[in-house]
KESE-398777 format. One record per residue (C-alpha): residue in one letter; x, y, z. Coordinates in steps of 0.05 Angstrom, whole numbers, padded with zeros to 5 digits, always signed. Example, Ala and Ser with C-alpha at 12.3 -4.5 7.8 and 13.67 -1.06 7.14 Angstrom:
A+00246-00090+00156;S+00273-00021+00143;
***
This chain:
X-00754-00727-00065;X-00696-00715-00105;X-00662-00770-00141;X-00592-00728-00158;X-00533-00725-00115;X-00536-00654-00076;X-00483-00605-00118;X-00411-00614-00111;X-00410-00693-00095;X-00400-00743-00151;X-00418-00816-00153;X-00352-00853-00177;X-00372-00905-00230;X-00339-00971-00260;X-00294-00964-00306;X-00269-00893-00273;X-00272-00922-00199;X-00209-00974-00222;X-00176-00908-00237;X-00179-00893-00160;X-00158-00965-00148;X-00097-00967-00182;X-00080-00889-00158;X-00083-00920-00090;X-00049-00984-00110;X+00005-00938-00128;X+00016-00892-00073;X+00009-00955-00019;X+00075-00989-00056;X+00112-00918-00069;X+00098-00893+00004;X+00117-00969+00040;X+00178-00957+00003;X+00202-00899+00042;X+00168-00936+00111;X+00101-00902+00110;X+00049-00927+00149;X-00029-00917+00137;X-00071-00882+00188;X-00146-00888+00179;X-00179-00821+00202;X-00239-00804+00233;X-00291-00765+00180;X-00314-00719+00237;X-00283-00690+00284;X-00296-00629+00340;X-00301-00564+00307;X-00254-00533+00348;X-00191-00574+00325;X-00199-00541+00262;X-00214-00476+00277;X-00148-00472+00326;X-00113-00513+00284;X-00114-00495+00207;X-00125-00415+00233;X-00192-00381+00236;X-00159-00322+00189;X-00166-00379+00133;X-00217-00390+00082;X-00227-00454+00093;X-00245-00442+00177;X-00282-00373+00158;X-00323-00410+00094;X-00315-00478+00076;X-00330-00518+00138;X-00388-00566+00141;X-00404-00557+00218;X-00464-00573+00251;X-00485-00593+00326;X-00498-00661+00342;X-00557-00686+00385;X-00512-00674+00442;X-00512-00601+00426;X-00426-00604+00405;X-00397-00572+00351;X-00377-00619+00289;X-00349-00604+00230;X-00334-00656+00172;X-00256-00662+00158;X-00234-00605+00111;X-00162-00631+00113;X-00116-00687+00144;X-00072-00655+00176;X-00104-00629+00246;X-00141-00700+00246;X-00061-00732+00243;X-00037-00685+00299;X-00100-00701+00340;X-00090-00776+00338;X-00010-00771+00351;X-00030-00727+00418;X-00086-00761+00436;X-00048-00829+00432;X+00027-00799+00454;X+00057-00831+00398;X+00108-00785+00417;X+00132-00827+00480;X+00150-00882+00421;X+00217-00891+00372;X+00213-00827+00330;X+00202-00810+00274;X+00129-00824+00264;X+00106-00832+00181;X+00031-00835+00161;X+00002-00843+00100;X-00080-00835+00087;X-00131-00834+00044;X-00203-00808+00034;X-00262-00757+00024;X-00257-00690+00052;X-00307-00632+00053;X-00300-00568+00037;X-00361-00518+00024;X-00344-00480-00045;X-00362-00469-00112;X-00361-00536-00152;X-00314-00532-00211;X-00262-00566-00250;X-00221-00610-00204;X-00257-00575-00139;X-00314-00610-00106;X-00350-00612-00040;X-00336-00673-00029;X-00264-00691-00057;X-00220-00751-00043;X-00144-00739-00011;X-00072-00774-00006;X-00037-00749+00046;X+00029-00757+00085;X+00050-00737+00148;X+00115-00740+00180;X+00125-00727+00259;X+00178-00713+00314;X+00238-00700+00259;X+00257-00627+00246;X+00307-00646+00199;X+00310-00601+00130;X+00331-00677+00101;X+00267-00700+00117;X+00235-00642+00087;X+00261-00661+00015;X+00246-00741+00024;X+00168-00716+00039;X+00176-00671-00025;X+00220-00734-00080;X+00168-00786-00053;X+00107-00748-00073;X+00156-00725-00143;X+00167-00806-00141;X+00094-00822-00138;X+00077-00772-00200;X+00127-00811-00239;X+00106-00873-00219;X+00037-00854-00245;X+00062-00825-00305;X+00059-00760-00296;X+00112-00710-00328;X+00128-00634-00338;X+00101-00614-00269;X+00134-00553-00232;X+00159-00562-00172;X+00155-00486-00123;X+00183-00474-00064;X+00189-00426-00005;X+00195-00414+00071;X+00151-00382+00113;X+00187-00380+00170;X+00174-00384+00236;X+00144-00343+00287;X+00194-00295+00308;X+00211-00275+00240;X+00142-00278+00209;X+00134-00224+00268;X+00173-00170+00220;X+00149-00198+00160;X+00074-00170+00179;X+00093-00106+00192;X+00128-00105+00134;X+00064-00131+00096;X+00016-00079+00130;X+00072-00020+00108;X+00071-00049+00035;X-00014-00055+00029;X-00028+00005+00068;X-00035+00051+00016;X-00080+00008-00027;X-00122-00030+00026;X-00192+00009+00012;X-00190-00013-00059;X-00178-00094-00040;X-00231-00132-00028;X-00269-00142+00043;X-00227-00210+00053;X-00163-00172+00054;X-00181-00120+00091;X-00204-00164+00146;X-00135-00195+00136;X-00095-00139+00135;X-00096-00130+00216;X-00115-00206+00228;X-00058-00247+00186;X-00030-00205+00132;X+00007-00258+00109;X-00057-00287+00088;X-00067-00244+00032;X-00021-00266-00011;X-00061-00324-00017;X-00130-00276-00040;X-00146-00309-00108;X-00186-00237-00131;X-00164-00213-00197;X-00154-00144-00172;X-00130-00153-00110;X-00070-00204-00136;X-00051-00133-00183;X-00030-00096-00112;X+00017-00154-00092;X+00074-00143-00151;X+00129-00113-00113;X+00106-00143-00049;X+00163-00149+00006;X+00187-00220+00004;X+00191-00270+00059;X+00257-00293+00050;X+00283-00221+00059;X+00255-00226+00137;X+00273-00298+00149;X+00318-00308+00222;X+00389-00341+00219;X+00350-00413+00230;X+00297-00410+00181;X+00350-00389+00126;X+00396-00448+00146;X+00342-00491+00140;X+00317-00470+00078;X+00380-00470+00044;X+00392-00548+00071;X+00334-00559+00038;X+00345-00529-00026;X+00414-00574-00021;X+00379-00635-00017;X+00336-00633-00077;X+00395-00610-00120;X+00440-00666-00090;X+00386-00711-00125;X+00369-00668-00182;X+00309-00647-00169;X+00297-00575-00206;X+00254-00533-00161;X+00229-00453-00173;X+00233-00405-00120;X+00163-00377-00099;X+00164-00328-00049;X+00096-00306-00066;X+00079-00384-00034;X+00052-00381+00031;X-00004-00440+00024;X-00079-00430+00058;X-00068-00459+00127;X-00047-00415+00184;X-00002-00473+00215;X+00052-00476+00169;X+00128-00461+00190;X+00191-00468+00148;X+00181-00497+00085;X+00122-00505+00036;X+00118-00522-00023;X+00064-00538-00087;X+00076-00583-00148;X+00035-00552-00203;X+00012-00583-00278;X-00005-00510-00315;X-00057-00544-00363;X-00112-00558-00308;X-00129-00485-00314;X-00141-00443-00249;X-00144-00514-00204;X-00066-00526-00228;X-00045-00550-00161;X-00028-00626-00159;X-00001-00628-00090;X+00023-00580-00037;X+00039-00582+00027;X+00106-00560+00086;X+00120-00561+00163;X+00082-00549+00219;X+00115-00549+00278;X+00080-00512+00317;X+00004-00549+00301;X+00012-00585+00365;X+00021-00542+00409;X-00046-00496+00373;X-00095-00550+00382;X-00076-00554+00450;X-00014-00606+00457;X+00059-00606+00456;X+00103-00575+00407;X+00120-00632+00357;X+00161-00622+00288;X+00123-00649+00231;X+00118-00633+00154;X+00079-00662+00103;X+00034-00663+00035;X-00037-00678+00009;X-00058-00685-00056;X-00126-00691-00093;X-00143-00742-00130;X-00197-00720-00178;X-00136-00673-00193;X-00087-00725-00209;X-00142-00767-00256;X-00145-00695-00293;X-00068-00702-00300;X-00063-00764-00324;X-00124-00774-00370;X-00088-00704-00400;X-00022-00738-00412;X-00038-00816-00429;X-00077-00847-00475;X-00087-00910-00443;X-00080-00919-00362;X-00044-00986-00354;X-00105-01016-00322;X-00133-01085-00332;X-00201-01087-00347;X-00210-01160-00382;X-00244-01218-00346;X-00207-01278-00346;X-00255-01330-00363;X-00324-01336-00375;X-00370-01398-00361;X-00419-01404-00427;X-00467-01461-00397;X-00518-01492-00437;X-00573-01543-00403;X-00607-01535-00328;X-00552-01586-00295;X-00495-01555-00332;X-00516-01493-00309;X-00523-01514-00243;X-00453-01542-00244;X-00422-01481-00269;X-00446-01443-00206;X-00400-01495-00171;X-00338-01487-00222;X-00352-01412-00224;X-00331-01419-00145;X-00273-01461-00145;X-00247-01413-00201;X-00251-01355-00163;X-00229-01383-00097;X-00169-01399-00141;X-00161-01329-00155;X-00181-01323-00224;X-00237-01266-00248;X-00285-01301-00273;X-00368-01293-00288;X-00427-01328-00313;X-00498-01315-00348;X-00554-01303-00286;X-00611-01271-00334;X-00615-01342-00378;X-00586-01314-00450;X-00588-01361-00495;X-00513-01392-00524;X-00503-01327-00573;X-00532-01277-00513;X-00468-01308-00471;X-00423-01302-00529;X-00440-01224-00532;X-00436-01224-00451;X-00365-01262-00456;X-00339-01204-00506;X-00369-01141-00467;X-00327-01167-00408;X-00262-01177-00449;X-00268-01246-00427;X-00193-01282-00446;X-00229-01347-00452;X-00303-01377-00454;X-00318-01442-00417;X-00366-01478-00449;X-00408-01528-00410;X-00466-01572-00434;X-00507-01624-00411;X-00475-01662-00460;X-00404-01641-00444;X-00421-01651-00364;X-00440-01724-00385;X-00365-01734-00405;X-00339-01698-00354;X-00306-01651-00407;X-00314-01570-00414;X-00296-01542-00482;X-00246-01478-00470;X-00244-01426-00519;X-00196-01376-00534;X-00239-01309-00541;X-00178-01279-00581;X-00153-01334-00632;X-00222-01375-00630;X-00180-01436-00615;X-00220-01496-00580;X-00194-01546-00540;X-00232-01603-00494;X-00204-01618-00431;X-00223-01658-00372;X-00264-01621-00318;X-00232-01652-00258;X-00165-01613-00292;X-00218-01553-00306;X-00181-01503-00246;X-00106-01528-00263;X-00120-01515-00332;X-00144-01446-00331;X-00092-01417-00271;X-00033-01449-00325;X-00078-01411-00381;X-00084-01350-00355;X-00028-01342-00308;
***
């Protein structure tokens, strides 16, 4: 048997999991801000959501997928994105017969089967926000500033912001043909991918990451050329919002994202020093997802964005993350019956809300010392058999070395006044 993790999954250990923590911590106060709600998603779900719902022209459906049949002989596939599993739960549940708009917020592992490399895993861990039954370009921009807000609010700085539309159905329609016209003449040289592409989804080579192929898309025919009367008034609302706030934004319409349900607007916020795997967060509308996966046609945009990624980001750009990692107190006890009676102190302290630990392995009084400084302890509680006698505790700051002897039926007011 084994004793590594299978390749591509990580084990997330203390002190990096308080990273996670306070990225969460983060986005739950940034996202309740704009009235975001969470929505706690299934891992699994039926195989074909995904399939009709992100496109089966994508890498993701043709590739990536972890599906497998069940002992009930259906079709299962772990989540590969958020999305699908969002517009399943909003259908399933006719969220749509309540006050609109709908706003979700989640968070967790997805699974995607590819090569394991810097900031891409098999198993990788998601923020995500959806927004439902609004087709409003306004509420395209607040999806885009409050995942701009978030990076800020985590620190992160000289990102790009790229945007584009893709349209809608009628005039993607033109846009293809255009597309086939344009690779035509070079399609035997591109790899199998595109060619499989080329009469499926054109559109979904742009998005080919080969080296050679990406040389036969300069001069490409661009979306926004093709785009109906709607689409372009929508886009250009769009553009007006961000620059009503200042938000500087690059044209990209080379940007067509990897999922086949995307309408209007998309988008990707990129950091250019994480290499190939630049993408922070990306996503745009969907309005017609619903109806693909078998529903009702529903408006909805959104974005997801990883979070191994935005660790990379910020251990690149701070020195220090603005986590606390100290212990407030630590009980040194010295004696059987004092350390008996710390057990008891160690709970009221804790129920009181205060961090606090004590020896288990029976150090002696230096051992305890040394335990008290690898946890950053603020201040050592020392407790004898002596001291227990008196009903006194001797605190110590662990910073200055100052002692003082207080009372231990004051032992609980004393350290909340201490250390808050």
């Amino acid at each position: 048997m084994s004793m590594k993790a299978p390749r591509g999954v990580n084990d997330i250990l203390p002190p990096d999991s308080l990273k996670w923590q306070y990225i969460r911590k983060q986005a739950e106060e940034v996202f309740g801000q704009f009235n975001y709600d969470e929505i706690i998603l299934p891992i699994f779900e039926h195989t074909e959501l995904f399939q009709r719902g992100i496109g089966e022209t994508t890498d993701i459906v043709e590739k990536e997928m972890y599906t497998f049949e069940d002992k009930g002989g259906r079709s299962i596939t772990l989540r590969p994105e958020g999305t699908a599993s969002v517009m399943r739960s909003y259908m399933e549940h006719k969220i749509y017969g309540q006050t609109q708009p709908t706003k979700y917020f989640y968070y967790g592992p997805m699974f995607r089967y590819e090569r394991p490399q810097a900031g891409r895993f098999r198993q990788f861990y998601q923020i995500g926000v959806e927004v439902l039954g609004v087709d409003n370009p306004a509420i395209d921009a607040e999806v885009i500033i409050m995942g701009l807000h978030l990076l800020e609010r985590l620190g992160i700085k000289d990102y790009q912001l790229l945007i584009n539309s893709v349209g809608c159905p009628e005039c993607r329609n033109d846009y293809r043909e255009a597309l086939r016209e344009f690779f035509s003449p070079n399609l035997e040289q591109m790899c199998p991918d595109c060619q499989r592409r080329y009469e499926r989804n054109p559109m979904r080579i742009l998005d080919c990451k080969n080296s050679d192929c990406r040389g036969y898309m300069e001069g490409a025919p661009s979306i926004i050329d093709h785009l109906c009367e709607s689409c372009k008034t929508d886009f250009t609302k769009v553009c007006s919002y961000l620059e009503m706030v200042n938000i500087p934004y690059t044209l990209d319409p080379g940007l067509v994202r990897g999922l086949d349900y995307y309408t209007k607007t998309a988008f990707e916020v990129k950091y250019n020093k994480l290499g190939a795997q630049d993408t922070i967060f990306g996503g745009g509308r969907y309005d017609g997802l619903g109806r693909e996966i078998g529903g009702r046609d529903v408006p909805g945009i959104g974005f997801a964005m990883g979070v191994e990624r935005l660790i990379m980001t910020i251990d690149e750009q701070i020195e220090e993350w603005p986590i606390d990692y100290d212990t407030d107190l630590f009980i040194i006890s010295i004696g059987e019956k004092a350390t008996e009676a710390s057990f008891r102190y160690l709970y009221e302290l804790r129920k009181a809300g205060l961090k606090a630990a004590m020896d288990y392995l029976g150090r002696s009084v230096k051992g305890q010392m040394k335990m008290a400084d690898r946890l950053n302890a603020r201040y050592s509680i020392i407790l004898g058999d002596d001291e227990l006698a008196k009903d006194t505790a001797t605190i110590k700051d662990m910073q200055t070395g100052d002692q003082v002897e207080i009372k231990l039926s004051n032992l609980v007011t004393e350290m909340n006044n201490r250390v808050k």
